[in-house]
N, C-alpha and C positions, 0 to 999 in steps of 0.2 A: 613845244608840245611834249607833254610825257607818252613813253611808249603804253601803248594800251597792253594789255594781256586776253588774249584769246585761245577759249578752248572748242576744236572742233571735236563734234560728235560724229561716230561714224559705226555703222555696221562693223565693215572690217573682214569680214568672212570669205573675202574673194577680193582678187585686184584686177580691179577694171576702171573706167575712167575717172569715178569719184577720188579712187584711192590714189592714182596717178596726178589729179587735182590739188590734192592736198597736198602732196610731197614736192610738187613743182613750187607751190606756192613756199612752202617753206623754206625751198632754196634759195629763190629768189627774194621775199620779201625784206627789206632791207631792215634789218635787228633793231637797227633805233627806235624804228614806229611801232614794232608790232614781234611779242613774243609770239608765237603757235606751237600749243600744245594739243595733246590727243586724248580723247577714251574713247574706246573700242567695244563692242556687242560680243566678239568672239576675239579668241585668242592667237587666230591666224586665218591667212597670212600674215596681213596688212601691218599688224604692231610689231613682228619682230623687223621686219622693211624698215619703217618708219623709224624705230628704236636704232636700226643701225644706221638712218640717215642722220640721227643725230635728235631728233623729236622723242620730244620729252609723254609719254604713252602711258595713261590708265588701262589696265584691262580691268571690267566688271562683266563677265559672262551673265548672258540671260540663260534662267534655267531653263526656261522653256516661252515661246512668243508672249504669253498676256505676265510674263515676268515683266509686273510695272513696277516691281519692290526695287529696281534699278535704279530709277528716277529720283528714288529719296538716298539711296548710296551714292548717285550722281550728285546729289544737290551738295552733299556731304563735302566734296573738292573745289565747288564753284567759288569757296569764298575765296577775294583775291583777284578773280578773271573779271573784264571788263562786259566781253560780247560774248555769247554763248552760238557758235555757228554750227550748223546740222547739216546734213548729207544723210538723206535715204530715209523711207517709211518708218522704220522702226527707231532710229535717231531723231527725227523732225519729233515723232511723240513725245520721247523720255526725255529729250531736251527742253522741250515746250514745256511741259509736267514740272520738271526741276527747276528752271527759270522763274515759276511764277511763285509769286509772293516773296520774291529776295532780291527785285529790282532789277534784274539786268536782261537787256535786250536779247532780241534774239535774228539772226542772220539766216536764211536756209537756201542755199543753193540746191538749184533744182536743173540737176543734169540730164534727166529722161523723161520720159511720158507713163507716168503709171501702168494706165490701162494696156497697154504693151509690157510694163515687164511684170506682170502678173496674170498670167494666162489663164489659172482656173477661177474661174467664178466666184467662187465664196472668197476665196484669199483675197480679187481685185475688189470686192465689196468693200468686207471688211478694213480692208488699209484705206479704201477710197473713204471711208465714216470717216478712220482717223485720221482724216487729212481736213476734211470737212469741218469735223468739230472741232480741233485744234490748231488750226492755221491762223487762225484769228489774234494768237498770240505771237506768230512773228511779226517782230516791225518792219524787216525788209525780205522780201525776196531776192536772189541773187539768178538770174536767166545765165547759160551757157552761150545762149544762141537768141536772135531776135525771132527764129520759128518758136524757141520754147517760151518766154518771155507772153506772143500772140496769145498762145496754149492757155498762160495762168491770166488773161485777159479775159478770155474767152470764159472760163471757169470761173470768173468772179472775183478775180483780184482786183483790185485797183490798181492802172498804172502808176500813180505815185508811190505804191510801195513794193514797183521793180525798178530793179537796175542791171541792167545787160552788161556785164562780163564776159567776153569771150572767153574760153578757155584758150592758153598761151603755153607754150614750150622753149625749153630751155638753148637756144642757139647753138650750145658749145657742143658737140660732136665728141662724144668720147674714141679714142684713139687706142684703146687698150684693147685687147682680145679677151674673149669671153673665155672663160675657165675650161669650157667643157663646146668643143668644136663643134658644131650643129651637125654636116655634113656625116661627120666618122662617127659622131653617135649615134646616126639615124640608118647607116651603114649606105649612106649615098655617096655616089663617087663625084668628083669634080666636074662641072661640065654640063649635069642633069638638072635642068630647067626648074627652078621652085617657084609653086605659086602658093601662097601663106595666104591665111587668114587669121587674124590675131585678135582676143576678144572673150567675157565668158560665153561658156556655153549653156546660155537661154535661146526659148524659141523665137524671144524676141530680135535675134543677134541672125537667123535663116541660115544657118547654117545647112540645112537639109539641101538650100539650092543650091548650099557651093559645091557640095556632094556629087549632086543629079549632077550640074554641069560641066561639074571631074569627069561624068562619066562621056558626057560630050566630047571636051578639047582632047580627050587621050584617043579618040579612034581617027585623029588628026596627027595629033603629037605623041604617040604613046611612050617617050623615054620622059615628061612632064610626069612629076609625083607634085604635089596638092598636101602642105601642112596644116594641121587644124593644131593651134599655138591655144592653148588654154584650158580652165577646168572648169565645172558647174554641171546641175544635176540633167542634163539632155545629152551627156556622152555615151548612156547607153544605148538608148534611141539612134544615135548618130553612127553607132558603132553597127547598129541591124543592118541599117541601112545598107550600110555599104559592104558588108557582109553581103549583104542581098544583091546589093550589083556587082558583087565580084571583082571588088574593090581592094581589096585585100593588099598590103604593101606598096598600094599607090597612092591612097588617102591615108597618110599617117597623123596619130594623133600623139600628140607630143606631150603633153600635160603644160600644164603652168610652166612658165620660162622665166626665170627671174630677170636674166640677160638680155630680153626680148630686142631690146633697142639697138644692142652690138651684130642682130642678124639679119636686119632689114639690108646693108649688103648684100646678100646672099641670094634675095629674093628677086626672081623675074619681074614679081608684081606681085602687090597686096591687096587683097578681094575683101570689099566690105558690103555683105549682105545682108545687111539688117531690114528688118521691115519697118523699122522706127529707130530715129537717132536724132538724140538730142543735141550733138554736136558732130561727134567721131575722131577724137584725139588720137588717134591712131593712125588717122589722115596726114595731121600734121607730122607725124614720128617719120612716116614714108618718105612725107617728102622732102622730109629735113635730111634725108638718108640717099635723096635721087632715084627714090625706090617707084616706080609705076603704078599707080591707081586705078584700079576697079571699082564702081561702090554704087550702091541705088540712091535712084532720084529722092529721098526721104528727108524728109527732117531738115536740121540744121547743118549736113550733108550738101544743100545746095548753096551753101556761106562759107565753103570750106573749096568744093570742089569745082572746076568751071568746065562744064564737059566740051571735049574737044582740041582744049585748048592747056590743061593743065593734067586732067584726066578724063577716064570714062563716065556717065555714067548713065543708068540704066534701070528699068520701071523695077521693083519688089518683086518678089516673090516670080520671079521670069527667068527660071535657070535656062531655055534659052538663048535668051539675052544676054546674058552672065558669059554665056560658054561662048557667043561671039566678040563677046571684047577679048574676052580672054585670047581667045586667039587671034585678034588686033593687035596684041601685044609681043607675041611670039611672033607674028608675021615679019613684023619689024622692029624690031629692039631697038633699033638706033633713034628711031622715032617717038617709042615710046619713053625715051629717055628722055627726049628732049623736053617733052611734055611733063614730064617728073622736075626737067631741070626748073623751068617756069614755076612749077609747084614749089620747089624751093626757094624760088626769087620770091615767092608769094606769102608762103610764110614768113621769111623773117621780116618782111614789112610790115604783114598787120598781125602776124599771134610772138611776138618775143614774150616769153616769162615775164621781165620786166612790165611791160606794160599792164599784164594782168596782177601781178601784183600792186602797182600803183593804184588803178584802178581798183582793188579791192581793199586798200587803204582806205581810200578816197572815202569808199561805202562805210567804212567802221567809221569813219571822223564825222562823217554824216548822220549817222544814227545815233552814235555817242550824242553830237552836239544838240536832235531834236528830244533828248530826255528831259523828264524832268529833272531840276537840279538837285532833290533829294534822292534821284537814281542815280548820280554820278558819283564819279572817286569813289567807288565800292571797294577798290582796294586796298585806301589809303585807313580804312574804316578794321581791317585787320592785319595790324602790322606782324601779325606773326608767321603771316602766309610766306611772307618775303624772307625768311628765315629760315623757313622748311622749303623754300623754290627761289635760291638764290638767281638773281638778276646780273 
């Protein structure tokens, strides 16, 4: 079989699980079957990431949201690409938009639950239309998790055009030290308890509880300081907050972490309180690390975590619940190691990279083969593509 060529679309504007998605897969997907390339909505993070992992990156900046003039700059590079695959509201559009009327399929992994990561009103309408009105043109669905998978069930998809995907991680354990020491640049000394939570900052991601229930476990534990690892437009809000409980140099907010993966060492435990999650790839990083788990009963959260037994976990939006695992986990460390340890037998048996890559082969060979035959070998139809993007 010839290697297909595929271009993901993607926001790009923050690195969070989609973007961690795509870069895993690129590692691992094995080069004979399947080129992956990128175009990106913004100019950063995510495309100089990706550019230094080695992925080949469009950038075409939207000037502003109903910039659909993108969509025909997009179509502009698609000659050549086999599958055209989408990541997130405003990529599922322009992708869809640019696909149509030049033959080639379209793939769109679908890592969250809208109505959650669009809090205000008008905004979750509006993307909810264009999801509506244009979904019609993907041929396949790509589910993270079989809770998301229900979701586009539920909402009118047809199970024949899902295919569940777990999200998968990469096994190998890097060994190198991070550049920039966590510890002495947050001016913590060795010894003092970190409890992380890593993830953007949306309201969908609860960050407020893990806040409130810092403000619990510390009139327990008061030498515990509580990382909040990432960026997004709820860091002011988050920052009153705890301004307001006199929080000050014990909920430190770290910004964006490039290195994120080389510090889960470091961590007591990593708290995932989201009020909706489509998978929580972040889950797997822990425990691929023997890092301890916290995390709410939500979403695709309960396919990942097995409470009790591998970790915690604990109803939404319940910052006291929160602040009593939390302190399940400082009671006994040895214990809750051991439950991390389990978490990592657990992962590398059912999320390796490899197999979500194979598996997302699998999906392109499938889609390719139910085209029509006048939609195929699209890119044998301009050989000059392969000249400008040598193979």
């Amino acid at each position: 079989m010839r290697r297909m060529r595929v271009l993901h679309v993607i926001g790009g504007g923050e690195f969070g699980g989609a973007e961690r998605h795509i870069l895993t897969l690129f590692k691992s997907i094995n080069p004979r079957d399947a080129q992956l390339d990128a175009a990106c909505l913004f100019t950063a993070p995510f495309s100089p990431i990706a550019q230094e992992a080695g992925m080949r990156v469009t950038v075409m900046p939207m000037r502003n949201k109903l910039d659909l003039g993108v969509a025909w700059r997009l179509r502009e590079i698609l000659s050549g690409y086999d599958i055209v695959h989408t990541h997130g509201v405003r990529a599922n559009l322009l992708g869809r938009l640019a696909s149509r009327g030049i033959g080639l399929p379209v793939c769109t992994t679908v890592h969250s639950f809208l109505s959650q990561d669009y809090p205000h009103p008008v905004t979750r309408v509006v993307n909810a239309l264009s999801e509506r009105l244009t979904s019609r043109f993907t041929t396949r669905f790509i589910a993270v998790s079989d809770f998301i998978a229900a979701d586009l069930e539920k909402k009118g998809v047809s199970r024949k055009k899902i295919s569940v995907v777990h999200n998968g991680i990469s096994l190998d354990i890097e060994q190198s030290k991070p550049d920039i020491d966590l510890r002495e640049s947050l001016g913590l000394p060795e010894g003092v308890p970190l409890i992380a939570t890593v993830g953007r900052l949306h309201l969908v991601k609860g960050h407020r509880y893990f806040i409130a229930a810092a403000a619990e476990v510390l009139k327990r534990y008061p030498e515990t300081r509580f990382l909040i690892i990432g960026s997004g437009p709820e860091r002011p809000e988050l920052e009153r907050q705890t301004r307001t409980l006199g929080l000050e140099g014990r909920v430190i907010f770290t910004g964006f972490r490039k290195e994120v993966m080389l510090y889960y060492p470091e961590f007591a435990a990593l708290v995932l309180p989201s009020l909706a999650e489509g998978f929580g790839l972040v889950v797997l990083e822990a425990f691929l690390h023997e890092t301890p788990v916290v995390a709410t009963r939500v979403g695709g959260l309960l396919e990942v975590v097995r409470d009790g037994e591998t970790g915690f976990l604990v109803p939404p939006a319940d910052a006291a619940a929160l602040a009593r695992a939390v302190c399940l986990v400082l009671e006994d460390r040895a214990a809750a190691k051991e439950m991390a340890a389990r978490g990592r037998d657990f992962v590398r048996r059912e999320f390796p990279a490899g197999r979500m890559a194979a598996a997302t082969v699998a999906v392109y060979r499938e889609v390719l083969g139910s085209q029509p035959q006048s939609h195929r070998g699209h890119r044998e139809k301009n050989p000059e593509v392969s000249s400008r993007n040598p193979e």
